[in-house]
C-alpha positions as CSV (number, residue, x, y, z in Angstrom):
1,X,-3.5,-0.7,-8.4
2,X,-2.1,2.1,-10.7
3,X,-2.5,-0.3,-13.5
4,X,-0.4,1.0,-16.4
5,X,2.5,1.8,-14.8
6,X,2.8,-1.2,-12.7
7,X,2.3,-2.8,-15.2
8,X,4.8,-1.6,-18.0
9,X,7.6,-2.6,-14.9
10,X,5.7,-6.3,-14.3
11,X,5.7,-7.3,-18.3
12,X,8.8,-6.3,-18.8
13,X,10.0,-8.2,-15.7
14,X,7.9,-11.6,-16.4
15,X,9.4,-10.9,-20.2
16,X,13.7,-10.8,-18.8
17,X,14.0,-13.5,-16.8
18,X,15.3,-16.7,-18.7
19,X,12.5,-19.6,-18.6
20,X,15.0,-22.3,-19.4
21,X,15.3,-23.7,-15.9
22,X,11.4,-24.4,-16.0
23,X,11.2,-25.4,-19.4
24,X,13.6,-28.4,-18.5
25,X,11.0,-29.3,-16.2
26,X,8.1,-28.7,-18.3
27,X,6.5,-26.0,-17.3
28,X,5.8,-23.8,-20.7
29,X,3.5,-21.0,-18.5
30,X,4.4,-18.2,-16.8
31,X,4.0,-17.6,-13.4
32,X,3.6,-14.7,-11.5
33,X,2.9,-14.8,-7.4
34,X,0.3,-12.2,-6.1
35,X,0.6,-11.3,-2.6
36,X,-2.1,-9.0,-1.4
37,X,-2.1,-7.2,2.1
38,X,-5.8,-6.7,2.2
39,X,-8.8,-8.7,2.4
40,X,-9.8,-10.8,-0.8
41,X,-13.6,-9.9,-0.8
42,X,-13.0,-6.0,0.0
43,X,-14.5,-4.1,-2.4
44,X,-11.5,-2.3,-3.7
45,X,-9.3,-5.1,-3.3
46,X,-11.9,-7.1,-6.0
47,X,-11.9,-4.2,-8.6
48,X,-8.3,-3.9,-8.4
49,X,-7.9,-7.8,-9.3
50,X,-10.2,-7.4,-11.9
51,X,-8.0,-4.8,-13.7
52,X,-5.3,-6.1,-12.9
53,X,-6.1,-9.3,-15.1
54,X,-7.8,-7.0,-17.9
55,X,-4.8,-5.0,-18.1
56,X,-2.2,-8.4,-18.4
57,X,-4.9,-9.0,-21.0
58,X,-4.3,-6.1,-23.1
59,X,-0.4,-6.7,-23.0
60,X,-1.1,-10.2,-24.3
61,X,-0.5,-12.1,-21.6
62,X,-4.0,-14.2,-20.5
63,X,-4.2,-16.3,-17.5
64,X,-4.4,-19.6,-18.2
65,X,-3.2,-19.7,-21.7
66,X,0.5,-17.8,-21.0
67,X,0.6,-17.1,-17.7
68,X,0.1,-18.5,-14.4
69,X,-1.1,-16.1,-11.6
70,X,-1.5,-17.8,-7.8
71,X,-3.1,-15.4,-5.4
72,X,-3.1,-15.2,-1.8
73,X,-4.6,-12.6,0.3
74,X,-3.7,-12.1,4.5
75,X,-6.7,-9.8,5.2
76,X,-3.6,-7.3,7.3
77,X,-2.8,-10.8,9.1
78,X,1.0,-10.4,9.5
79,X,1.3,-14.3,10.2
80,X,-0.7,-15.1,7.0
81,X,1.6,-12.9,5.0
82,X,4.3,-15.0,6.0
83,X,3.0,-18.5,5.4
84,X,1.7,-17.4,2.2
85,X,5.0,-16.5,1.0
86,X,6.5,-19.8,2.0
87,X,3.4,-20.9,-0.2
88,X,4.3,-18.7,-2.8
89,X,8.0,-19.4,-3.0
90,X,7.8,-22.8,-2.9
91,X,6.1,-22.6,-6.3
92,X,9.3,-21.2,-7.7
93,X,7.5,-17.9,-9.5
94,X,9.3,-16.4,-12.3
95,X,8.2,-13.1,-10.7
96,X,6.6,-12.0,-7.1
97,X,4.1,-9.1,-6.9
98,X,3.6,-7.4,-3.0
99,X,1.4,-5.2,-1.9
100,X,2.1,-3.4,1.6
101,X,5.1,-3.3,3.6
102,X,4.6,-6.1,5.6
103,X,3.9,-8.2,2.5
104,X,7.1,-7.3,0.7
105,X,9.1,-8.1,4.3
106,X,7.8,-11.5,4.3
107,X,8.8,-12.5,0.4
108,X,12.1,-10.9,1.3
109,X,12.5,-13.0,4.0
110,X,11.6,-16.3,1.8
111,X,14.2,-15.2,-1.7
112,X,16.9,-13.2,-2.7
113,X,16.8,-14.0,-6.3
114,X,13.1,-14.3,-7.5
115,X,12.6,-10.6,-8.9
116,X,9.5,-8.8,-6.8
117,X,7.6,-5.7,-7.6
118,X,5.8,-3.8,-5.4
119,X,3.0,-1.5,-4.9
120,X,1.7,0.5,-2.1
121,X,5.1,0.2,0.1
122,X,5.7,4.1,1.5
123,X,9.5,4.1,2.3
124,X,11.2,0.9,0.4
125,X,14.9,2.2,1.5
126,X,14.0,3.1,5.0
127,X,12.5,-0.4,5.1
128,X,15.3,-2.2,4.0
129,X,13.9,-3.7,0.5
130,X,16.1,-1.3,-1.6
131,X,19.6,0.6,-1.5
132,X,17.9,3.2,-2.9
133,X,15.1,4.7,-5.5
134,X,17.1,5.1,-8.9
135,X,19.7,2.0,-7.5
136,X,17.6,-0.4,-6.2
137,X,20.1,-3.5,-6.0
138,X,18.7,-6.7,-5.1
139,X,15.9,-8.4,-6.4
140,X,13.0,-6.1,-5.6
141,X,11.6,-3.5,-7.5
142,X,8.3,-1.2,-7.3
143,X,6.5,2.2,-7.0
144,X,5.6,4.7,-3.7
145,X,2.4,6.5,-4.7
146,X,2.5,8.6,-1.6
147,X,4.9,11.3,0.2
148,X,5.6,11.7,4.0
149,X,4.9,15.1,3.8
150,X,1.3,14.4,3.4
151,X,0.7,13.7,6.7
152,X,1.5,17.3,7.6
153,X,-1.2,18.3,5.1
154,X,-3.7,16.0,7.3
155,X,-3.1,18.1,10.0
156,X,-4.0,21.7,8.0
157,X,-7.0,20.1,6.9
158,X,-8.1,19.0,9.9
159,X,-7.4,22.1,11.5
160,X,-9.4,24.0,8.4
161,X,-12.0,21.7,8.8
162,X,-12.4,21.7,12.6
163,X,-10.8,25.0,14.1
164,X,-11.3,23.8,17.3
165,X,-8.7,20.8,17.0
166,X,-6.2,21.1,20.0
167,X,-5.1,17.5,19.9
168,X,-4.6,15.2,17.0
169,X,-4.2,11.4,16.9
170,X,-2.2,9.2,14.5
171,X,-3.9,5.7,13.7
172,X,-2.0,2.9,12.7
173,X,-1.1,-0.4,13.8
174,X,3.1,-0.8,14.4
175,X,2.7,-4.5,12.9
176,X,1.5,-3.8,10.2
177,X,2.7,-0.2,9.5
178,X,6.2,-0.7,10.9
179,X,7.0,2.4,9.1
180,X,5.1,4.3,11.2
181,X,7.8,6.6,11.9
182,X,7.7,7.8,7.9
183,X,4.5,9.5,8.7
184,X,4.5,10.3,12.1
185,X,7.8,12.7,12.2
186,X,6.0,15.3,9.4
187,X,2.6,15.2,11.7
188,X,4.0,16.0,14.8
189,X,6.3,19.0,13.3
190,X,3.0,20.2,11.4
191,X,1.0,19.6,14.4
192,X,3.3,21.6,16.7
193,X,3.9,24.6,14.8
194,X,-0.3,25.0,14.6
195,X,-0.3,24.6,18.4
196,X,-2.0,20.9,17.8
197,X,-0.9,18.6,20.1
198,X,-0.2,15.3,18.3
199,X,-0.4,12.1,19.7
200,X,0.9,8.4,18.9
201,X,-2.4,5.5,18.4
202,X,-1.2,2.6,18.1
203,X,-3.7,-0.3,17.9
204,X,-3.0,-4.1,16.9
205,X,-7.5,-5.1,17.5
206,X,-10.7,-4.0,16.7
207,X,-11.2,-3.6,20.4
208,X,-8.4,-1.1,20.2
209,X,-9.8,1.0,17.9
210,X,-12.7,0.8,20.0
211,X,-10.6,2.2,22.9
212,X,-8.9,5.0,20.9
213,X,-12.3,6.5,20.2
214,X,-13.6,6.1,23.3
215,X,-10.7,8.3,24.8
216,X,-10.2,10.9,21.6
217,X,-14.0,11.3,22.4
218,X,-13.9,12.1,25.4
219,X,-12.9,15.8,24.8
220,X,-14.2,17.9,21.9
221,X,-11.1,19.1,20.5
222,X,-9.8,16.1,18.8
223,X,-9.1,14.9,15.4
224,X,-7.2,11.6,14.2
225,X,-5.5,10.9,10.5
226,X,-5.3,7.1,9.4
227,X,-1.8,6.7,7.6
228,X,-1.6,4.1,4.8
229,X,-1.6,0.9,6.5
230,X,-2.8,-2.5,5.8
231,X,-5.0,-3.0,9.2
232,X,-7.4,0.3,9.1
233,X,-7.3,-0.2,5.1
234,X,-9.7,-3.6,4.8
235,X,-13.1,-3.3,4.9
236,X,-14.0,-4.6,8.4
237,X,-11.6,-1.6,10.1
238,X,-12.4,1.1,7.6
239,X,-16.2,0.7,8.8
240,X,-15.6,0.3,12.7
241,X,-13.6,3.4,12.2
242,X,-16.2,5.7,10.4
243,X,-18.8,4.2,12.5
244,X,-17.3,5.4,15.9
245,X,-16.1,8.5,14.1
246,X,-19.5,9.2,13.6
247,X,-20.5,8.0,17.0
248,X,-17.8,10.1,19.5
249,X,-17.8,13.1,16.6
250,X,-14.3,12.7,16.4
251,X,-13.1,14.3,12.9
252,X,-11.2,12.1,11.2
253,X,-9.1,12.6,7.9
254,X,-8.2,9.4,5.4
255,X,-5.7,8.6,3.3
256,X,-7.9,7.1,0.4
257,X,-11.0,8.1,-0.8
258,X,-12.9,5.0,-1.1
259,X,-12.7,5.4,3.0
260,X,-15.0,8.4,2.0
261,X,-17.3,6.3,0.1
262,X,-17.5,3.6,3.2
263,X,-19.1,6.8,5.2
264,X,-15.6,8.9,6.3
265,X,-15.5,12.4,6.8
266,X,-12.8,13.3,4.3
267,X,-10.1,11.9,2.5
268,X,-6.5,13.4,0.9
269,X,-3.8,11.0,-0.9
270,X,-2.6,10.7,-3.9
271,X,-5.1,9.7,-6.5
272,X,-2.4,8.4,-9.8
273,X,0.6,7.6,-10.4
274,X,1.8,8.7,-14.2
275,X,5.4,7.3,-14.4
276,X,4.9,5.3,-17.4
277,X,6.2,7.6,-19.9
278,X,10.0,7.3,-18.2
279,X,9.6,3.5,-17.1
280,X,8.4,1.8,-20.5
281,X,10.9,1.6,-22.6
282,X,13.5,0.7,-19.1
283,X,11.4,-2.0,-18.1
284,X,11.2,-3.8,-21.5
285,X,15.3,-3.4,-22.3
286,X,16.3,-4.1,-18.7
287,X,17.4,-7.6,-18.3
288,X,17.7,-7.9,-14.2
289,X,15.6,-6.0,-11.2
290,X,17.7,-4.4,-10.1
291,X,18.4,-2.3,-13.2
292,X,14.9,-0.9,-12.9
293,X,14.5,2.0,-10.4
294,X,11.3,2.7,-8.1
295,X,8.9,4.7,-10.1
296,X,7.9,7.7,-7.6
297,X,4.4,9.3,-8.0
298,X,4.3,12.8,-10.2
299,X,2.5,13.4,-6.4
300,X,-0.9,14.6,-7.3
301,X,-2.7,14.6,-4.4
302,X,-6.5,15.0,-4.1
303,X,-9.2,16.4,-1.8
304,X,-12.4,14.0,-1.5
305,X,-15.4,14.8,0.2
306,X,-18.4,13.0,0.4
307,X,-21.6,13.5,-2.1
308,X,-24.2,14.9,0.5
């Protein structure tokens, strides 16, 4: 979850905004609302939330004793994600944490005034959420830990890694990954000027996923790229897709390397985001949201391979 730097922006969030409204009622804790895209019992979803609660820890605040943090995790349902943020807001936070696109539309829908940060959103202004990355306005906040122009660098790898490539599928499900766009503009233009033919696969099921490999698989000479997205990112999705990789010998480039781990072929995506240096000292003298602006990635990509 990029720990450090999310969380200099998140303490010095929970930290501004005034507690005297709850105090009246008698609340004396905290209380942060944890929305999380993904699946609570995937792998990297669990070692995230542990570090996540180690790192509050080392910035003194301890669930429990002076904070208050209520999770709720759709598993990429898009319906969940909205009833849990009517869950959520009804709570009456003093802060909101997001993670994924679809996430962060839902708790916009619910509040204009409880302040949100978010992680792992890949356009926030073309998405609506912000006016823009140094100005965000509003009431959200957050970082991008990946660039559009990857996807172009997908298709070179692929290409590198499989010479033969003529055609090239993008995964991701529109619901989900209504940003699709974001990603799939660089890809085709890198695509086309290697002589790739790229091509749009949209799925909303497992079953079509199942369908996309069965057609990709039918001729030799094509790859497929996963974009970020919520859907092909929890555990049950990542492992039908390397599975029927494997099965149609379709080569298939991911956007994070624990997809390598779960059995995919190769993986490049940014691996850190080191904006803490430059957000710090903002987030603990800002008073509002809105005065703190997205913290881009230094973008440091990384090639991962998998241990033979």
């Amino acid at each position: 979850m990029r720990r450090r730097a999310f969380l200099s922006v998140l303490g010095g969030a929970i930290s501004a905004r005034p507690l005297a409204a709850h105090a009246q009622q008698g609340r004396q804790l905290r209380q942060i609302g944890v929305l999380i895209g993904a699946a609570e019992s995937d792998p990297q979803v669990v070692a995230g939330v542990a570090a996540f609660k180690t790192a509050l820890g080392e910035l003194g605040w301890i669930d429990g004793r002076n904070i208050r943090i209520d999770y709720r995790f759709a598993a990429a349902n898009v319906e969940r994600m909205q009833t849990f943020a009517k869950e959520l807001i009804i709570l009456q936070p003093d802060l909101l944490m997001g993670q994924t696109t679809a996430v962060i539309a839902a708790l916009q829908r619910e509040t204009r005034t409880i302040p949100i940060v978010f992680i792992v959103v890949s356009d926030p202004v073309g998405s609506g959420f912000v006016e823009s990355l140094p100005r965000p306005g509003g009431n959200i906040t957050g970082f991008i830990n990946i660039e559009a122009s990857l996807s172009g660098k997908w298709i070179e790898i692929l290409k590198e890694l499989a010479p033969g490539v003529t055609r090239a599928a993008l995964l991701f499900n529109p619901q989900t990954a209504p940003y699709f766009a974001f990603y799939q503009q660089p890809f085709e233009a890198a695509a086309r000027s290697l002589g790739v033919e790229p091509i749009s696969a949209s799925v909303h099921s497992a079953a079509d996923i199942e369908r996309v490999f069965e057609s990709l698989g039918s001729r030799p000479d094509t790859g497929l790229a996963l974009i970020p997205d919520s859907f092909t990112s929890i555990k049950i999705h990542v492992d039908l897709v390397t599975t029927l990789a494997a099965r149609y010998r379709v080569p298939t480039i991911y956007p994070y390397r624990y997809m390598v781990a779960a059995g995919g072929l190769i993986s490049y995506g940014v691996d850190s985001v080191d904006c803490i240096g430059a957000r710090r000292p903002m987030s603990i003298a800002s008073s509002k949201v809105p005065n703190l602006p997205i913290c881009r990635s230094s973008y440091r990509p990384s090639l991962t391979l998998p241990l033979i």
